[in-house]
C-alpha positions in Angstrom: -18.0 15.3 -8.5 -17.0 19.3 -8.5 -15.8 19.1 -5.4 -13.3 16.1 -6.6 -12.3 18.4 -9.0 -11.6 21.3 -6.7 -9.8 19.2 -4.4 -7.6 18.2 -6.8 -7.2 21.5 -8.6 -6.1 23.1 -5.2 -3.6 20.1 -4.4 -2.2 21.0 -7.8 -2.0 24.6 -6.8 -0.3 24.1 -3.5 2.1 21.1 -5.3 3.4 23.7 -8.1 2.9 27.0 -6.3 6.5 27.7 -4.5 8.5 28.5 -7.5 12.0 29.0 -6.2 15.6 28.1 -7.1 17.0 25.5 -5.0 18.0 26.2 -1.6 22.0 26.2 -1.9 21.2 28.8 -5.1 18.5 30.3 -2.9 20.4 30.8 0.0 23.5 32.6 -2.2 21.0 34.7 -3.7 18.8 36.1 -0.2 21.6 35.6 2.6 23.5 38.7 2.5 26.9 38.2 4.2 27.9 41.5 4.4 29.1 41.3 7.8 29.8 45.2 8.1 26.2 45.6 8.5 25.0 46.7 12.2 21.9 44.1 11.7 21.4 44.0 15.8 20.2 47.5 16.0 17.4 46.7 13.5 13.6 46.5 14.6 12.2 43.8 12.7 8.6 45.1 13.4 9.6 48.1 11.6 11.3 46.1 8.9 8.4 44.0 8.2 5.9 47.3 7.8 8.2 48.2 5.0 8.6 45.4 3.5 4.3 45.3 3.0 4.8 48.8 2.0 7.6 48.6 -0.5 6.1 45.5 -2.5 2.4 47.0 -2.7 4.6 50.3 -3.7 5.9 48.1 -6.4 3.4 46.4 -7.6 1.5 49.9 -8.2 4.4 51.1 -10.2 3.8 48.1 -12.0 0.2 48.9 -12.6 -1.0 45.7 -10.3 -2.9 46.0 -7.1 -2.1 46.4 -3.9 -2.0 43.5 -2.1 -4.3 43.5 1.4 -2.4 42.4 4.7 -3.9 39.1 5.8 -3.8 38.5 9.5 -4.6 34.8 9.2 -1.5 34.2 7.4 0.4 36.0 9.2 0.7 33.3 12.1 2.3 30.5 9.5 4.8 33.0 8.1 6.0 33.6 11.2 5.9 30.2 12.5 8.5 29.6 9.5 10.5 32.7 10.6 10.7 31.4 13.8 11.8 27.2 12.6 14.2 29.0 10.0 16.0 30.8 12.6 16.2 27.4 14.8 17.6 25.6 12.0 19.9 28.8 11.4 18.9 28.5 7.5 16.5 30.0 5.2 14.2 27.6 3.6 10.7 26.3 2.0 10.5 23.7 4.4 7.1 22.6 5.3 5.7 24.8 2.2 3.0 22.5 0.8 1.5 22.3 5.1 1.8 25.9 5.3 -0.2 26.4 1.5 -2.6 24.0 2.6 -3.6 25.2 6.1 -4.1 28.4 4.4 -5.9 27.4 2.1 -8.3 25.5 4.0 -8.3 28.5 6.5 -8.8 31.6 3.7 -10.2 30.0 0.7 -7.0 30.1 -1.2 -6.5 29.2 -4.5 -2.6 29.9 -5.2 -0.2 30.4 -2.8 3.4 31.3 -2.7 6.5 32.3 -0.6 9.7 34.0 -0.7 12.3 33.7 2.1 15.3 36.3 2.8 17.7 36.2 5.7 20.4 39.0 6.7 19.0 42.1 4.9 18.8 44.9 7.6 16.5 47.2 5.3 13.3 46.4 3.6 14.7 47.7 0.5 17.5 45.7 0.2 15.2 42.3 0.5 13.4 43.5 -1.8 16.0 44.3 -4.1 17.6 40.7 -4.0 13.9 39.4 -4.5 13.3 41.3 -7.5 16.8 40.8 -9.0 15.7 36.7 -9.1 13.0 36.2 -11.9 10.9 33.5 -10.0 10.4 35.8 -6.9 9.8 38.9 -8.9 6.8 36.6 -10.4 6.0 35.9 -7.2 5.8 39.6 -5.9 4.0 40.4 -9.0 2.2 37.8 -9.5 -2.3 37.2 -9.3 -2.4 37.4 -5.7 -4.8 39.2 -3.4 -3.3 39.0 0.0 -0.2 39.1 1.3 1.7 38.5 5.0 4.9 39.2 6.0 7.2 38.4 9.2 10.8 39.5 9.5 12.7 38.8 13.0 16.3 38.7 14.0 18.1 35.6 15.4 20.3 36.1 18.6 23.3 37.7 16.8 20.4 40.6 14.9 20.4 38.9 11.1 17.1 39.5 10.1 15.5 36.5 8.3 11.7 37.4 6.4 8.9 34.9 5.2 6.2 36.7 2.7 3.1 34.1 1.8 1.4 35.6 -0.8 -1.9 34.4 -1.9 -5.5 34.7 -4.1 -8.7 34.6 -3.0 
């Protein structure tokens, strides 16, 4: 009977837990379109190193803890990266497959995503993150773990999916 219950608590979790605009308001807020920017000479590697840096920076100036870097969840944020730069879009497609596999994989209660695209600094992702309420909840949110993959399409724009999650 507990094990009902759990079942159904986690489906809940993974139903509810990608709190986002929707897309057309997402993808005005986190694709930048300032074309000026000189995105091809940008190592996304580097980028996404940052980007784990600069939110567990955050989230100590917040008084949270750092998040740890998860390696298993690593390989379904960047199979997103990779199927959001094939559809040329940012997007939660898939999200409730990607929670779930997780979860079954980590032990995961409560996971969530944010997706960027086109910021050629760390900093500036997380910027446009924090400026929207439901991904600064997200970044600050109960989470122990955390992923990140950032990697440039064929013309250097940058696109980024961050899983976060709780153990």
């Amino acid at each position: 009977m507990k094990l009902q219950y759990a079942f159904l608590f986690l489906f809940l979790a993974v139903l509810t837990s990608c709190t986002s605009p929707s897309i057309p308001e997402e993808e005005a807020l986190f694709e930048n379109e300032d074309t000026s920017i000189e995105s091809a000479e940008v190592n996304a590697s580097t980028v996404a190193n940052e980007v784990f840096e600069a939110i567990n920076n955050h989230r100590e100036e917040m008084g949270l803890t750092k998040l740890v870097f998860s390696d298993n969840a690593y390989k379904y944020a960047d199979e997103h990266t990779d199927y959001m730069i094939a559809q040329g879009k940012i997007s939660h497609d898939n999200f409730n497959e990607r929670a779930s596999n997780l979860a079954n994989e980590t032990g995961a209660t409560v996971v969530k995503e944010n997706v960027a695209k086109n910021y050629p600094k760390a900093e500036q992702a997380l910027n446009g993150w924090l400026n929207s309420q439901s991904h600064k909840n997200t970044i600050e949110g109960d989470f122990t773990h955390t992923t990140v993959s950032v990697k440039a399409d064929e013309k250097g724009k940058l696109y980024y999916t961050q899983l976060f999650f709780k153990k």
